[in-house]
C-alpha positions as CSV (number, residue, x, y, z in Angstrom):
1,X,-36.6,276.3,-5.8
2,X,-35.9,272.8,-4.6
3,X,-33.5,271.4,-6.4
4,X,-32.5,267.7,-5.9
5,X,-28.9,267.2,-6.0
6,X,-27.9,264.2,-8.2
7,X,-27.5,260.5,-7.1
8,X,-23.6,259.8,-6.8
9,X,-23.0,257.1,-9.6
10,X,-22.3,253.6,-7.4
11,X,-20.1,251.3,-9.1
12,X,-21.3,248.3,-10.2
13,X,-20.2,245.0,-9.5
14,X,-19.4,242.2,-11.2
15,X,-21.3,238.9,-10.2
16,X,-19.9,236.0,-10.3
17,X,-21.6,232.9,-11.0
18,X,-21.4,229.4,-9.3
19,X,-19.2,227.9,-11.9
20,X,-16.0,230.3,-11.0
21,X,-16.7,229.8,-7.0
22,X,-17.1,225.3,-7.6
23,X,-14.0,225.8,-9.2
24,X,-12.4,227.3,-7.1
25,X,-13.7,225.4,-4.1
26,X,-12.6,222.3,-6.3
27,X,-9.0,223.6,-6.5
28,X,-8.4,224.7,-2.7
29,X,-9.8,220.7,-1.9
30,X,-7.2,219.1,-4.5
31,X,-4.5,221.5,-3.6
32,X,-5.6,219.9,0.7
33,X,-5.4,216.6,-0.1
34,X,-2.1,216.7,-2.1
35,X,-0.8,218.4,1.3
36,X,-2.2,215.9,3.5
37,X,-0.7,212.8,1.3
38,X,2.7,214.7,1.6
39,X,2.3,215.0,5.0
40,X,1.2,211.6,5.9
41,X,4.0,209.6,2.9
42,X,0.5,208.4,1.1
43,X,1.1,207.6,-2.8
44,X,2.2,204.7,-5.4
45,X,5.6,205.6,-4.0
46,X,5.5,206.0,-0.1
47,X,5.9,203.5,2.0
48,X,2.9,201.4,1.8
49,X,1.9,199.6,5.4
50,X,2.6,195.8,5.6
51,X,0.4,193.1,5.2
52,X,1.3,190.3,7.1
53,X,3.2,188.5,10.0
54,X,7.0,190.3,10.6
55,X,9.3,187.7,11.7
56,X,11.8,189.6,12.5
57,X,15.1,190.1,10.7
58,X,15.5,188.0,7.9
59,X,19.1,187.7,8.6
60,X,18.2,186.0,11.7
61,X,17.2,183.0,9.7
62,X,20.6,181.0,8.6
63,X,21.0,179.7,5.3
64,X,19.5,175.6,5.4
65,X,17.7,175.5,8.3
66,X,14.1,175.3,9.0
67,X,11.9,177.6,11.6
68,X,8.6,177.0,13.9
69,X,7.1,180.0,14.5
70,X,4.4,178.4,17.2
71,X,2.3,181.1,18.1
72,X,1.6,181.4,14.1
73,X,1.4,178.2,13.3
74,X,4.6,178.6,10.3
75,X,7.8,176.8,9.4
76,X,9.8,179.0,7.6
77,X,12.6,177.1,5.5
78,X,15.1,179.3,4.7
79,X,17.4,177.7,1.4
80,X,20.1,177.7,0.8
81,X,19.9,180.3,-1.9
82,X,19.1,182.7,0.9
83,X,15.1,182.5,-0.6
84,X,12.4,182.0,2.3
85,X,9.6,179.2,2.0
86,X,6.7,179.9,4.7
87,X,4.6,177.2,4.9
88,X,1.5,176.2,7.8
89,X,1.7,173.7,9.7
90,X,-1.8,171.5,9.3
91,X,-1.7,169.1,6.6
92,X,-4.4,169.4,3.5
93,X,-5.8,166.2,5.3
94,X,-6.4,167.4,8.7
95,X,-7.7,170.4,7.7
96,X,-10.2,168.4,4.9
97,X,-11.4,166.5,7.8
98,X,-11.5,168.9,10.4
99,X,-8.6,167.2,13.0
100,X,-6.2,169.5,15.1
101,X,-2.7,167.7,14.4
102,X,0.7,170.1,14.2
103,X,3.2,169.5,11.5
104,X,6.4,169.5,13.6
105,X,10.4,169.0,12.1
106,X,12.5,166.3,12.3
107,X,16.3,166.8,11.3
108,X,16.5,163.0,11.7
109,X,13.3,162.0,9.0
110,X,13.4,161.1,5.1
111,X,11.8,162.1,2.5
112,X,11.9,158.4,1.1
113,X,11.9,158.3,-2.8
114,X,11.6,162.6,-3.3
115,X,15.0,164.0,-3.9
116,X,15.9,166.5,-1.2
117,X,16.8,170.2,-0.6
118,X,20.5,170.6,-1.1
119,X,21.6,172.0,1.8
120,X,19.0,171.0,4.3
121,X,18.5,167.4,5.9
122,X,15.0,166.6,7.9
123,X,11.9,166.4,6.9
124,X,8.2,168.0,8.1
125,X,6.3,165.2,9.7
126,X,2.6,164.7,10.6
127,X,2.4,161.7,13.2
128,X,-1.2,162.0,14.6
129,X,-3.4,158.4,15.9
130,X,-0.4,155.7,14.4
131,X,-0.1,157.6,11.0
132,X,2.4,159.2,9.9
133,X,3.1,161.6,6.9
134,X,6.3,163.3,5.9
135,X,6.8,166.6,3.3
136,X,10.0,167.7,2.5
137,X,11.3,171.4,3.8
138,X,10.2,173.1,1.0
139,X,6.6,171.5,1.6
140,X,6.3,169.1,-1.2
141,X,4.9,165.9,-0.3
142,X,7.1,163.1,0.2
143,X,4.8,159.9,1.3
144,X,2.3,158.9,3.6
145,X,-1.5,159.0,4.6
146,X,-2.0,162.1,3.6
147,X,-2.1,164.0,0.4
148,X,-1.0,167.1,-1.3
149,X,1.9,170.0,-0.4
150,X,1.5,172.0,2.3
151,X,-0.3,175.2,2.2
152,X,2.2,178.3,1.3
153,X,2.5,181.5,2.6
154,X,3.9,184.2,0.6
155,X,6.9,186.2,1.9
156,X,9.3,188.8,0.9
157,X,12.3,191.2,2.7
158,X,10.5,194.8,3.6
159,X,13.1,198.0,3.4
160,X,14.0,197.4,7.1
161,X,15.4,193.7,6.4
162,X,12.4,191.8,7.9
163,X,11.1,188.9,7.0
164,X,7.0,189.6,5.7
165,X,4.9,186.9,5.7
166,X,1.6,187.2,4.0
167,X,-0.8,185.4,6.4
168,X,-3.6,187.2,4.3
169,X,-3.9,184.3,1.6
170,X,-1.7,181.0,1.0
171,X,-1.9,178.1,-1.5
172,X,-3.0,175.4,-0.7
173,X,-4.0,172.0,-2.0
174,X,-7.3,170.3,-2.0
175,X,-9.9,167.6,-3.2
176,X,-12.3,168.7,-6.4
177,X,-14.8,166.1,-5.2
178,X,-14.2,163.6,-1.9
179,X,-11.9,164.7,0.6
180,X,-8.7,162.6,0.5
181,X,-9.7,161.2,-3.3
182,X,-7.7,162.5,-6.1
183,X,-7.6,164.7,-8.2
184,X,-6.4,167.5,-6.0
185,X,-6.6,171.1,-7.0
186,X,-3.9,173.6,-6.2
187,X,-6.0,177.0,-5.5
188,X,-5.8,180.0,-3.1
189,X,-7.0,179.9,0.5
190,X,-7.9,182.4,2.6
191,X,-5.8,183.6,5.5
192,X,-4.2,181.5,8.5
193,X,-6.8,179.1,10.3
């Protein structure tokens, strides 16, 4: 007689479905990038890269005196407070009209009838084909054939102690309808020209 022996019982296995596998697969790639943000300082509190011009140590700067960074094309008033001004140095005029004439300081000029900085003596100055303009150290306009404060930079003092200016947008002043013609508009610009 010919008798079959019996099968041997396999096990069975337990599928699993996709949802168990994507979740895991989710979880391994959150669990990664948490990692890689560790290991690269990435967050809300890591140190975020900076946006802007560094001028170097903001303790280089002495209370009361004013700055030309030429290559940028900034004066950098520092007050007497210890607070930073940044501002650029092409008037609202020349830059309206499309004309090339620096800003440059005199320690000797006036700000005629605008009260000035304690603390600081001079004035920004804007002498281009016979006329001449003047803004105080802080940028405000004192008097002249021009019109309107000088564009502003923002700054601030970065963990290290250096002076950050923000050369990615500045405030400027400019005509709502015919260049030169009030009223003037204080707005945002974009960026160093």
């Amino acid at each position: 007689m010919n008798e079959t022996a019996p099968a041997a019982a396999t096990p069975k296995r337990r599928r699993m479905g996709c949802l168990p596998r994507a979740l895991i697969a989710i979880g391994g790639a959150v669990v990664l990038v948490i990692a890689i943000g560790f290991a690269f300082d990435q967050g809300d509190n890591a140190d975020q890269p900076q946006h802007g011009y560094d001028a170097g140590q903001a303790e280089g700067y002495a209370p009361g005196t004013i700055s030309y960074l030429e290559a940028q094309h900034i004066f950098v008033t520092r007050l007497p407070d210890g607070g930073f001004i940044a501002l650029y140095d092409l008037s609202t005029r020349q830059q309206e009209l499309g004309g090339d004439c620096r800003l440059q300081f005199q320690d000797t000029a006036g700000v005629g009838t605008l009260d000035p900085l304690a603390g600081i003596t001079g004035a920004i100055v804007e002498e281009c084909n016979g006329i001449r303009a003047v803004w105080r150290a802080d940028g405000k306009y004192a008097f002249g054939a021009d019109y309107g404060d000088l564009d502003r930079f923002g700054t601030s003092v970065n963990a290290g102690g250096h002076l950050v200016i923000d050369t990615d947008s500045r405030s400027c002043t400019r005509s709502r309808g015919v260049i030169g013609v009030k009223p003037y508009d204080q707005r945002r610009c974009e960026g160093a020209r």
